[in-house]
C-alpha positions in Angstrom: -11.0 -21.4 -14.7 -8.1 -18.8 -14.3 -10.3 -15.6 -14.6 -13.9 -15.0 -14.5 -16.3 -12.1 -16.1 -19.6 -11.5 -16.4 -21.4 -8.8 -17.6 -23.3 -5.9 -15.2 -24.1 -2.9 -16.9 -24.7 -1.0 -13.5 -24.9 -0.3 -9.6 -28.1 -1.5 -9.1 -28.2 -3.6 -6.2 -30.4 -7.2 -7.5 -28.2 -6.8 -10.6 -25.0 -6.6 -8.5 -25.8 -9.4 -6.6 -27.0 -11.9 -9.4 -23.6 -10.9 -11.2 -21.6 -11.8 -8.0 -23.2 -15.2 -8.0 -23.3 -15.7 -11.4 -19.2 -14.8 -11.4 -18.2 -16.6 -8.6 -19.8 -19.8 -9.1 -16.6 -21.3 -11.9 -14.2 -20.2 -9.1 -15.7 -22.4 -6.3 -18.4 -19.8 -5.1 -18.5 -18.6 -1.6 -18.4 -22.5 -0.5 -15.2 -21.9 1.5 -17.3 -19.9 4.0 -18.2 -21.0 7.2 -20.4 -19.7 10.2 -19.0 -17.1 12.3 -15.4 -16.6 10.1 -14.4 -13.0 10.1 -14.0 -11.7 6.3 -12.4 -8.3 5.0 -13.3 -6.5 1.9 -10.2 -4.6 1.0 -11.7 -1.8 -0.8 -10.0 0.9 -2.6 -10.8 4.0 -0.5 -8.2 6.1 -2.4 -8.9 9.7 -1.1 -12.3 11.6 -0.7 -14.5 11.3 -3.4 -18.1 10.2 -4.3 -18.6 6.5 -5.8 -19.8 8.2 -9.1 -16.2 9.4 -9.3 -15.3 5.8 -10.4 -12.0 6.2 -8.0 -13.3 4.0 -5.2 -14.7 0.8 -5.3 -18.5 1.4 -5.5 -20.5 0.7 -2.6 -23.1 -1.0 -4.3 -20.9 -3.8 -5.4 -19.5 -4.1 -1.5 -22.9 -4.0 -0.2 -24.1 -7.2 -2.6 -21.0 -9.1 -1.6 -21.4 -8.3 1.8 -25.1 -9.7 1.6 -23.7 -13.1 0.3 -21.6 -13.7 3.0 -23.7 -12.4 5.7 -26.2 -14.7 4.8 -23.7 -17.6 5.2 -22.5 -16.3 8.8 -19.9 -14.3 8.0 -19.2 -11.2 10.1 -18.1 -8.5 7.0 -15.7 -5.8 7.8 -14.4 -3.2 4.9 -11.5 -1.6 5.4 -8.3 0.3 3.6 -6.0 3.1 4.0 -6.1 5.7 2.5 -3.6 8.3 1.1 -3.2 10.6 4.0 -3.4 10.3 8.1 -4.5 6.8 9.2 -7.1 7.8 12.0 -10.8 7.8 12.1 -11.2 11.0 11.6 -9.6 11.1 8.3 -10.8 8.2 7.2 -13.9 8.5 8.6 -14.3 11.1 6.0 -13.4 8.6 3.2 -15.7 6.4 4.2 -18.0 9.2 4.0 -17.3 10.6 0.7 -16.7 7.3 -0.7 -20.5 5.9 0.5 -19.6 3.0 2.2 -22.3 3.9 5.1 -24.8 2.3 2.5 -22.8 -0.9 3.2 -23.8 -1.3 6.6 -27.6 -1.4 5.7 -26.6 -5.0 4.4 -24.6 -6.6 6.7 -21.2 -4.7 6.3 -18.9 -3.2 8.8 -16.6 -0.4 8.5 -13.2 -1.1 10.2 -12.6 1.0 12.8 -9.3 -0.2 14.3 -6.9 2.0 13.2 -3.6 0.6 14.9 -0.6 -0.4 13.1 1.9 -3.4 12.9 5.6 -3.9 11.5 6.1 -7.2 10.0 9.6 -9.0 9.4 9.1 -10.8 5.8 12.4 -12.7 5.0 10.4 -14.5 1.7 10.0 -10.8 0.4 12.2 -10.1 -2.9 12.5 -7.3 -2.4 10.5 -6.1 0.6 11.4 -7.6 3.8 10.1 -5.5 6.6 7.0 -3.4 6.3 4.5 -1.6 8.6 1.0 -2.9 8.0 -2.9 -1.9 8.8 -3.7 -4.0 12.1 -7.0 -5.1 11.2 -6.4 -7.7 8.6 -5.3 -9.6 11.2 -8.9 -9.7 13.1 -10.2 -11.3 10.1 -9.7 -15.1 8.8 -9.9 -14.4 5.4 -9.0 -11.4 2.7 -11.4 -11.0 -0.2 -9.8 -7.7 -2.5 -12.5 -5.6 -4.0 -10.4 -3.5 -6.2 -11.6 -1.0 -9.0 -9.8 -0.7 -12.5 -8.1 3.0 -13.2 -5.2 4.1 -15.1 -2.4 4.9 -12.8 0.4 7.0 -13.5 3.4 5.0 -12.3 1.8 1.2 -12.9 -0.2 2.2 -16.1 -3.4 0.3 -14.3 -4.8 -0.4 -10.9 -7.1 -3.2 -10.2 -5.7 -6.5 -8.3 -2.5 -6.3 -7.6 -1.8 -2.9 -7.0 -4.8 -2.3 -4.5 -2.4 -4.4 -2.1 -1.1 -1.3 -1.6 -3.7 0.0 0.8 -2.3 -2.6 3.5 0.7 0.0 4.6 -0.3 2.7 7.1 -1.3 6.3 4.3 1.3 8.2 6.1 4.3 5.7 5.4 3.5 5.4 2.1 5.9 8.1 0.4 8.2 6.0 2.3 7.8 3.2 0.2 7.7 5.4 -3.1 11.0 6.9 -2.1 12.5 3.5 -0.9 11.2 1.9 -4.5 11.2 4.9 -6.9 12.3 2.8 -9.6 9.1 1.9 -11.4 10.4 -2.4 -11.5 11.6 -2.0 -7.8 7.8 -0.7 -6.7 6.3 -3.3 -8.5 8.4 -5.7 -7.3 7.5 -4.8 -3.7 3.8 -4.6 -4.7 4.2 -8.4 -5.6 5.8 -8.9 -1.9 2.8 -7.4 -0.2 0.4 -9.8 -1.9 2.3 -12.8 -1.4 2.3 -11.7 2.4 -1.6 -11.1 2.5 -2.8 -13.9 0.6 -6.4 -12.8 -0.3 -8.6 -15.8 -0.9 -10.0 -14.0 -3.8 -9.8 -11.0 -6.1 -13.1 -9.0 -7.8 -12.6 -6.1 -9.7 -15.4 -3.8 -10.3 -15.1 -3.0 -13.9 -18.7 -1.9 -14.6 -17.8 1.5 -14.2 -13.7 2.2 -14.7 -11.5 5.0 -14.8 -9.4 6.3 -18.3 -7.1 9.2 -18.6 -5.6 10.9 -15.5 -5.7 8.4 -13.3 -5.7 7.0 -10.3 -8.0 9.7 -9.0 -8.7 12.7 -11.5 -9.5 10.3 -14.4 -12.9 10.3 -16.2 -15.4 7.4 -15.5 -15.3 4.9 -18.9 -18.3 2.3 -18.5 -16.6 -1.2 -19.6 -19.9 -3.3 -18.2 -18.6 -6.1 -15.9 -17.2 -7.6 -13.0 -13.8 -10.0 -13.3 -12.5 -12.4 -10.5 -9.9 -15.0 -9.7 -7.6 -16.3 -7.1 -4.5 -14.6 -8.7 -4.5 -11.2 -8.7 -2.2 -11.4 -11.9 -4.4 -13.5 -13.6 -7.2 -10.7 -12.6 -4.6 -8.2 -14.0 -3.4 -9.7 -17.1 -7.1 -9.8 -18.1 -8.4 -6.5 -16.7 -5.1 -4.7 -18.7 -6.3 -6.4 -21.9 -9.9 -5.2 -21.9 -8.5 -1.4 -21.6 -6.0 -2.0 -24.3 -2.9 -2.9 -22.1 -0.3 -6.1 -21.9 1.7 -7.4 -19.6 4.8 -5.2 -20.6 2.4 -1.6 -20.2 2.2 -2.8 -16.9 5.2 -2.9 -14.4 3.1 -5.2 -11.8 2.7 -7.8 -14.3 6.1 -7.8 -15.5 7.7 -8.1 -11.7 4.5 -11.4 -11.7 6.2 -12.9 -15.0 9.6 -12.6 -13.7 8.5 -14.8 -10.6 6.6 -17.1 -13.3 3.2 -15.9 -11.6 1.6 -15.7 -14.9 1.9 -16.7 -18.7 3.2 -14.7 -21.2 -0.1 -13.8 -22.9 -3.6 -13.6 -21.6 -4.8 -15.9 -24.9 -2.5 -18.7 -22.0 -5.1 -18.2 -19.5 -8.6 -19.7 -19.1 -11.1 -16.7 -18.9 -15.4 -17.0 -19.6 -16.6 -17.1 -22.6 -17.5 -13.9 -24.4 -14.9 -11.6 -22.2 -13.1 -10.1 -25.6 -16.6 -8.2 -25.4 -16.0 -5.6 -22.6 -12.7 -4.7 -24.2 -12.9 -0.6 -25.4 -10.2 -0.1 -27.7 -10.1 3.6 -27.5 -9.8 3.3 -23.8 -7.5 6.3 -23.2 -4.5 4.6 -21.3 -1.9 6.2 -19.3 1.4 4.8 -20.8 3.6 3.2 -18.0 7.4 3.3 -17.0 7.2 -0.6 -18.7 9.4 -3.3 -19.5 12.4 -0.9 -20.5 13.2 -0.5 -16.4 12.9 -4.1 -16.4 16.3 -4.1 -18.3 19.5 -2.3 -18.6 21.5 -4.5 -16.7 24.6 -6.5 -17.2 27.4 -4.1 -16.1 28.5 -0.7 -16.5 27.5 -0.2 -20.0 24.0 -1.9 -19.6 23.0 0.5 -16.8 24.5 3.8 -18.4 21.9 2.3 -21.3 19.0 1.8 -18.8 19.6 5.1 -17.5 19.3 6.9 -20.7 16.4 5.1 -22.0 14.8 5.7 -18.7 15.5 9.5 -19.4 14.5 9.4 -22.8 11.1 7.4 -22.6 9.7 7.6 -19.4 6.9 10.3 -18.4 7.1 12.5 -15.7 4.7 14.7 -13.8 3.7 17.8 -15.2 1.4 21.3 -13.9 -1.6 22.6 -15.9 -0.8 25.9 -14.5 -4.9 26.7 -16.0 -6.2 24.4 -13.8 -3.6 24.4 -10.8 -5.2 26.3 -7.4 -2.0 26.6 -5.5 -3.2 24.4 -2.8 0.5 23.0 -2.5 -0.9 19.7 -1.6 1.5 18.2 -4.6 4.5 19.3 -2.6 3.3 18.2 0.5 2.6 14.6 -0.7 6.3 14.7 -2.3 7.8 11.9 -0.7 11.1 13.2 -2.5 10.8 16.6 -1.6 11.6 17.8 -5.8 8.5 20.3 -5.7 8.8 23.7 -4.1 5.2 26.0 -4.4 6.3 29.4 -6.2 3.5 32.5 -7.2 1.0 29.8 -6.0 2.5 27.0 -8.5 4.4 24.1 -8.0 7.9 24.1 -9.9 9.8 20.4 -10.3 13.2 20.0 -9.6 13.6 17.5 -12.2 16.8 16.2 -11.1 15.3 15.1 -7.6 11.8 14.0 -9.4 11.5 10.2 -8.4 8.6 10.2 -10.8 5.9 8.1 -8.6 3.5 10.6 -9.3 2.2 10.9 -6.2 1.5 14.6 -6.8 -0.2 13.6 -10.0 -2.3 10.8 -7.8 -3.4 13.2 -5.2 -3.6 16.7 -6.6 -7.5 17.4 -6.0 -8.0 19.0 -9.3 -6.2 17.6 -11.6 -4.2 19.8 -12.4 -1.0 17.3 -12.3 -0.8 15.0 -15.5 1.3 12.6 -16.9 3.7 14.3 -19.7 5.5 11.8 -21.7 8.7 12.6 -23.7 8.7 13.2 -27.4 10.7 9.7 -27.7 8.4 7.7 -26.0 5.7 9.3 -28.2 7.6 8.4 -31.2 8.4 4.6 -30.1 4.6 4.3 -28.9 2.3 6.3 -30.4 
């Protein structure tokens, strides 16, 4: 089977657990595990808010894992990184906000090495050196536990983008500068999963996030938990049950161009019955898709990409009613386009990279996706 899903309507913890086992059994189970083997849960610990928040993978659904591979010897460790300064204090606070402490009631550990790596990756496309989060190399195996949001550069977050989390928060404008084209960043997202190799993907789906996200979206029950051993698999599916394909979502165009995944998700094997979690009215954050895919082929062709890429794509705009002035948006700017003037943040559209950062980390959502009056009219 390509991609499992089972149904769990919510964070109860016997429910949690019988879903685990119930969706990891077509994929093998937990077999693989063996006595004493070091295991990481690469959660997404996105920034500082509570699990009902639906930004963060939920506790509950680490804790039950944690409990199945405790109880075949495994020594648990959770760990991420992220937006912001990679220390313990910092994210120490995450783990905090984010309620992982419930995890170590049931086996779990919360990774406390905080030390970086820089890694020289000649298979990388496009990617090829990279700094990296220490720990995953104290463990012997990577399990990602990733949560399904709206994002506004990728359209969705769930398996492949939560690979992300592996470089250090602080360099992490470095890589949205480095790859502001929407295809390039996707392109290196693919690169960091290739390099990590988790030996399995889960996405928490019982409780996702629609609208503005990654982090100031509004929770959107969709009932279950999905799994495979290809994070594009996971995708392809999970951006079908919020009402996405593969060209809505860069990721999973940069997977199909390395022949990572089929064309369709009707090409995949998925469980019985998963067409029942999709919610059509899901409300989606439209992507900067397929059309950055394109435009090449000489002068003409990339004159072309770059005016449909001015035309269509969406860009980062203030709700000066909601805005506080906190000028974290310009801080996060790994660009530097945003300058804070009579406590709000003005654009300088011309140096606007449009990775949304300030839309992914402004604390009250005040930053939102705008999208262009032709990309309205070609996609409704």
């Amino acid at each position: 089977m390509d991609v499992s899903v089972v149904p769990c309507s919510t964070y109860d913890l016997p429910q949690c657990r019988l879903a685990l086992e119930a969706l990891l059994s077509p994929l093998g189970g937990l077999d693989w595990v063996r006595p004493g083997m070091k295991v990481g849960l690469k959660a997404n610990l996105v920034t500082f808010l509570k699990p009902d928040a639906a930004a963060t993978t939920h506790p509950v659904v680490l804790s039950a894992l944690s409990e199945l591979l405790t109880e075949r010897g495994a020594e648990v460790i959770i760990g991420d990184s992220p937006g912001g300064l990679y220390n313990a204090a910092f994210v120490g606070r995450v783990y905090s906000a984010a309620g992982l402490h419930e995890t170590e009631q049931h086996g779990a550990k919360l990774n406390q090495d905080f030390s970086q790596r820089e890694v020289e990756y000649p298979e990388g496309r496009v990617c090829r050196r990279f700094p990296y989060t220490a720990w995953l190399d104290s463990v012997d195996a990577v399990i990602n536990v990733c949560k399904l949001k709206t994002h506004g550069m990728m359209a969705m977050s769930c398996g492949a983008k939560n690979l992300f989390g592996v470089i250090p928060g602080t360099r992490k404008p470095e890589f949205h500068f480095q790859f502001s084209n929407p295809a390039d960043f996707a392109r290196m997202i693919i690169d960091l999963d290739e390099y990590v190799k988790p030996v399995l993907h889960i996405c928490d789906a019982i409780v996702g996030m629609e609208g503005n996200g990654p982090t100031a979206g509004t929770p959107r029950p969709v009932g279950c938990l999905a799994a495979s051993v290809s994070p594009h698999h996971l995708d392809l599916v999970c951006a079908a049950l919020v009402g996405l394909g593969r060209s809505d979502v860069p990721t999973l165009e940069a997977a199909y161009e390395r022949q990572m995944i089929p064309a369709t998700v009707d090409e995949l094997t998925v469980s019985d019955g998963w067409r029942d979690f999709i919610v059509p009215d899901y409300r989606r954050i439209q992507g900067q898709s397929s059309l950055l895919f394109r435009g090449r082929g000489g002068l003409l062709g990339r004159v072309g990409g770059a005016v449909i890429q001015a035309a269509v794509c969406p860009r980062p705009t203030v709700k000066p009613s909601i805005c506080v002035g906190c000028g974290e948006c310009a801080h996060v700017c790994p660009a530097k386009a945003i300058t804070m003037k009579n406590k709000l943040p003005v654009i300088d559209r011309r140096a606007c990279i449009r990775c949304f950062c300030c839309q992914e980390f402004c604390p009250k959502g005040a930053m939102v996706q705008h999208r262009p009056l032709a990309a309205r009219i070609l996609n409704p």
